[in-house]
N, C-alpha and C positions, 0 to 999 in steps of 0.2 A: 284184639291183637294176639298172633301167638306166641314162643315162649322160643322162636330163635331170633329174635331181630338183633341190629348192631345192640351193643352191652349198655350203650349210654345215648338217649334223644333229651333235649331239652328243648320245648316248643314255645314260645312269648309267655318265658316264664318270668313274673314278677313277682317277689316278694315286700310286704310293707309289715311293718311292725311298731309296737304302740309305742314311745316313749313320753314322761312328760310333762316335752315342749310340742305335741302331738306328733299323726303317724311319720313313720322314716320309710321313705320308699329306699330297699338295701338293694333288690334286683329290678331292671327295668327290660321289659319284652326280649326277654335273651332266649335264642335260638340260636343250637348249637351240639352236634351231634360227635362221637365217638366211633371207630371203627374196632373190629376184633384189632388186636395187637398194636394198636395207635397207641403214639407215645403223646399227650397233648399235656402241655404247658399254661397253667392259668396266671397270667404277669398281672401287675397293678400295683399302685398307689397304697397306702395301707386307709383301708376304710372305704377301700373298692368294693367290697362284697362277696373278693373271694372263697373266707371260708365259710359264707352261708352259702356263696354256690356249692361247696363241698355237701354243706348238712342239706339241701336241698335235691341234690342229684344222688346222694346216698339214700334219700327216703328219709332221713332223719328230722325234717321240717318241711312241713305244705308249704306248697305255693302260693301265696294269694292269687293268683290266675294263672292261668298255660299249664302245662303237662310237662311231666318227668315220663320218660320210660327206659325202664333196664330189662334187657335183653328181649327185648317185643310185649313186656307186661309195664301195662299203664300203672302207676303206683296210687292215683288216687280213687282206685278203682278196690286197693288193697287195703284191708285194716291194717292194725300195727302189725299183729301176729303176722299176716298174711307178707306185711312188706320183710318183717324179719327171717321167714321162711324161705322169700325169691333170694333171700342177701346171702343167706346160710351157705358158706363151702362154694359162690360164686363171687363176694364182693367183701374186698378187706379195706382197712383204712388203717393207717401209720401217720401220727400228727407229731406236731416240734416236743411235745411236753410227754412222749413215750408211753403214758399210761399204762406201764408195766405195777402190779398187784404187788406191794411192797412184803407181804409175810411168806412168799410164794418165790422159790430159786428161778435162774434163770430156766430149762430145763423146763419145770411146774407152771413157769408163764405161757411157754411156746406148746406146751402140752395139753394146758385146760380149754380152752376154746375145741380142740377136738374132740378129748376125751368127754364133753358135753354134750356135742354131737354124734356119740357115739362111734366112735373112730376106733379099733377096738388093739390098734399100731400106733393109738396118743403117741406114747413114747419114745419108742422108737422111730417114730417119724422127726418129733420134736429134736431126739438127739442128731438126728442125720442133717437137719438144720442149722442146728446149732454148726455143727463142725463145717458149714457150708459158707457162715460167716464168721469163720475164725474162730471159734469161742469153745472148743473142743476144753477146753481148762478149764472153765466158769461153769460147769453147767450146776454145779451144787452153789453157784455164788447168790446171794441174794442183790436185789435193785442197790441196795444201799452199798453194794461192794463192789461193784461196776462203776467205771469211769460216766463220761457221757455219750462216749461213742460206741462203748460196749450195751450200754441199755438201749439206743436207739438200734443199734443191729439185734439185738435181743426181739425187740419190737418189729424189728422187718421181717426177723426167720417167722414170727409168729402169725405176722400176715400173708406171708406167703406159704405156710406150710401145708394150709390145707387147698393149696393150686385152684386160687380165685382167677376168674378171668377178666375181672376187672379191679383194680389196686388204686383206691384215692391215697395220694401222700398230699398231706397240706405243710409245708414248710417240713421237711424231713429234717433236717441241716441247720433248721434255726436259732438253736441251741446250741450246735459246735463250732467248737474252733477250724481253722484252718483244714488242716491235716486232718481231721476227723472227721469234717466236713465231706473233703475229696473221696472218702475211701468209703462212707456210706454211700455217696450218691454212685460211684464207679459199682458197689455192689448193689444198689438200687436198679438201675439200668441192667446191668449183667443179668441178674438173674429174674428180670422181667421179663426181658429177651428170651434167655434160656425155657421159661415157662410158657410163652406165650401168652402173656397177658397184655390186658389194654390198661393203659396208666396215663393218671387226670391227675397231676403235678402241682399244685399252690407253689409258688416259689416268686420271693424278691429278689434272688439272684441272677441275674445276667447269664451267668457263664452256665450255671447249671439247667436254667431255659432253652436254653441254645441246641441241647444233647438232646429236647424231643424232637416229635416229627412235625409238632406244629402247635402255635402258640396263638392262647388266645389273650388279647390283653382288657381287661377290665376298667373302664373309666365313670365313677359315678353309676356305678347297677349295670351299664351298658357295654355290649363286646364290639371290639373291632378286631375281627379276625380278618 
């Protein structure tokens, strides 16, 4: 395969895993692919298998059968290094639990995933980010001094900063309230649009499914798209 195809293929992918009362089939024969700037929607039941489809189309967990491929490279084709090189500065991931580096300011968050990859504008990119989702005030604040809706937009400038072309969010919003809710996912959308990127959604929400461009829903391992 070469290295322009759509950003996300998933081919009679199944996942099983040991537990035990023996194996758990979590994915069954799911096929289901991704367009550049496709907004897609993963809906289900909880214990559907959504967020191992997440860790699974991220390259973060084998398949037990069928194939993953991001952007025309087959990933079990890939070691680890190799899967973490195709991810590098094309594929981010923002999850309900923010995984913002608690000794590290906001700023210092949005900044190191760059400055690792040798980005040699870490910071000033990080801070143009920041003031993109409101947080022009926080940037010297640490995790612990952020609300919940300031640490998850913390978490989005940082996955979007380095303009990945494809953005998993697994439940963005699941942690907030109302109000905070609304104004992460109105900036989630906004500036995925604005980037062009293609975005694979986890979400029990209704209202917030509804804003992609198409939904896949999860029943038992299995999709009905």
């Amino acid at each position: 395969m070469s290295d322009t195809g759509p950003p996300l293929v998933l081919s009679n992918v199944s996942l099983t895993l040991p537990s035990a009362a023996g194996p758990v089939d979590i994915l069954r024969d799911l096929s289901f692919s991704v367009a550049a700037r496709e907004r897609v929607a993963i809906t289900g039941p909880s214990g559907s298998g959504k967020s191992s489809l997440i860790a699974v189309a991220a390259g973060l967990e084998r398949p037990t059968s069928g194939w993953v491929s991001l952007f025309g490279r087959e990933l079990s084709k890939l070691d680890e290094d190799g899967r973490a090189r195709l991810r590098r500065g094309r594929v981010s991931l923002v999850f309900q639990s923010f995984h913002l580096l608690p000794n590290m300011t906001a700023l210092e968050n949005v900044a190191a995933p760059m400055e690792i990859a040798g980005k040699a504008d870490a910071e000033d990119t990080a801070r143009s980010w920041l003031d993109r989702v409101g947080l022009t005030a926080r940037l010297r604040h640490y995790p612990h001094q952020l609300s919940g809706g300031e640490q998850q937009r913390v978490a989005l400038a940082r996955a979007l900063a380095p303009r990945p072309a494809l953005l998993f969010a697994d439940e963005p919003t699941g942690n907030l309230d109302g109000v905070n809710a609304a104004h992460v996912a109105d900036l989630l959308f906004g500036l995925v649009a604005e980037e062009g990127a293609a975005l694979v959604l986890v979400t029990h929400d209704e209202a917030l499914a509804a804003r992609a461009d198409r939904q896949v829903r999860l029943a038992d391992g299995r999709a009905a798209i």
